[in-house]
C-alpha positions in Angstrom: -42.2 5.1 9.4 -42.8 5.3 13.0 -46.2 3.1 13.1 -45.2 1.0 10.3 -42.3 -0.2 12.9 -44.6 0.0 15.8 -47.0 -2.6 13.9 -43.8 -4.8 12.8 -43.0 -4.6 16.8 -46.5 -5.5 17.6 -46.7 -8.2 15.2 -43.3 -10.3 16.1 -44.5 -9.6 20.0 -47.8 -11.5 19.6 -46.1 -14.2 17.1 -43.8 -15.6 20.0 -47.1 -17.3 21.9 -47.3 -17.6 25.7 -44.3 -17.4 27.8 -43.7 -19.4 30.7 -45.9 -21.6 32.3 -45.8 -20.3 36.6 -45.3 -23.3 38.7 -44.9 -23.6 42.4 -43.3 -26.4 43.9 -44.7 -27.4 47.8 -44.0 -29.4 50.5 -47.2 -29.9 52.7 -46.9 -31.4 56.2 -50.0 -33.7 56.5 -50.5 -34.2 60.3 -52.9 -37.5 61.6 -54.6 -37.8 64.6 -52.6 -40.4 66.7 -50.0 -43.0 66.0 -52.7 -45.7 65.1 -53.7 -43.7 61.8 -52.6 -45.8 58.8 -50.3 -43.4 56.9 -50.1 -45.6 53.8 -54.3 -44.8 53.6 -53.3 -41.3 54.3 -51.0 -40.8 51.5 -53.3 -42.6 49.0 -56.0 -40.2 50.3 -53.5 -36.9 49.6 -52.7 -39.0 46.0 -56.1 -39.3 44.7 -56.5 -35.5 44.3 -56.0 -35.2 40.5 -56.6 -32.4 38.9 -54.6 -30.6 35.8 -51.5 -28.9 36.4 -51.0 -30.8 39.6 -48.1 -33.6 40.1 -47.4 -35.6 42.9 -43.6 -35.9 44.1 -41.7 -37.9 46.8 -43.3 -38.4 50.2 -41.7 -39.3 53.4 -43.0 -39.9 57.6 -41.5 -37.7 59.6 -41.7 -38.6 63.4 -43.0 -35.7 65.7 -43.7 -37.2 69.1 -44.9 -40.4 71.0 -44.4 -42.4 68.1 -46.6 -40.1 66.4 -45.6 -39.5 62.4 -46.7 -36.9 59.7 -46.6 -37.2 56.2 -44.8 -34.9 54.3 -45.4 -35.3 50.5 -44.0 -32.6 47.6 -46.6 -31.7 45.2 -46.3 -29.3 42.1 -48.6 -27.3 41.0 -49.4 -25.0 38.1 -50.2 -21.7 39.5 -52.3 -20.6 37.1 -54.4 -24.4 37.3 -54.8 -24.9 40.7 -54.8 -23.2 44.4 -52.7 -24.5 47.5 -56.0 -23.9 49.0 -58.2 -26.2 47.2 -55.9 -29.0 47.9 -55.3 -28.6 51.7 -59.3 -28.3 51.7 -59.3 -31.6 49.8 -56.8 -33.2 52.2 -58.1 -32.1 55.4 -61.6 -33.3 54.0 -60.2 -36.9 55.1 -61.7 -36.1 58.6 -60.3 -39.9 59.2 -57.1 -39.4 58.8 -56.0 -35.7 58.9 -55.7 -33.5 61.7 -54.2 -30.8 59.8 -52.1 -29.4 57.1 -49.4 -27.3 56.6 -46.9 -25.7 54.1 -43.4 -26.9 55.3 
């Protein structure tokens, strides 16, 4: 009786599929080199990383000093899909643009 309900347990576990899908959601500070950096480049720079289980959200320019702004844009991200990692390598790749990252 005991494994016949064990097996019914098993069974009904495995039939309800995956459970929910880990997302994070973050908001990266994207710092530029000087006040002369075109932020509306910048942003379409961050943008055009596309991969699945990444969405873009709102962005906004955040002043800091000497007329200098930084970016900060929300992005959310799958955890399972993709790594904060790869995209703040992918966004500080833009050697142009980017002086740093960060996660507000």
């Amino acid at each position: 009786l005991k494994q016949a309900r064990v097996a019914e347990y098993n069974a009904k576990k495995s039939a309800k599929g995956p459970g929910p899908v880990a997302k994070s959601s973050i908001l990266l500070d994207v710092k530029p080199w000087d006040d002369e950096t075109d932020m509306v480049a910048l942003e379409k720079a961050c943008r055009s990383y596309e991969k699945e289980g990444c969405v873009w959200g709102a962005s906004k320019l955040v002043p800091i000093a000497f007329g200098v702004k930084k970016l900060q844009i929300l992005v959310i991200v799958e955890d399972d899909k993709v790594s904060v990692d790869s995209i703040q390598e992918y966004i500080e790749g833009h050697e142009d643009f980017v002086q740093s990252t960060d996660i507000a």
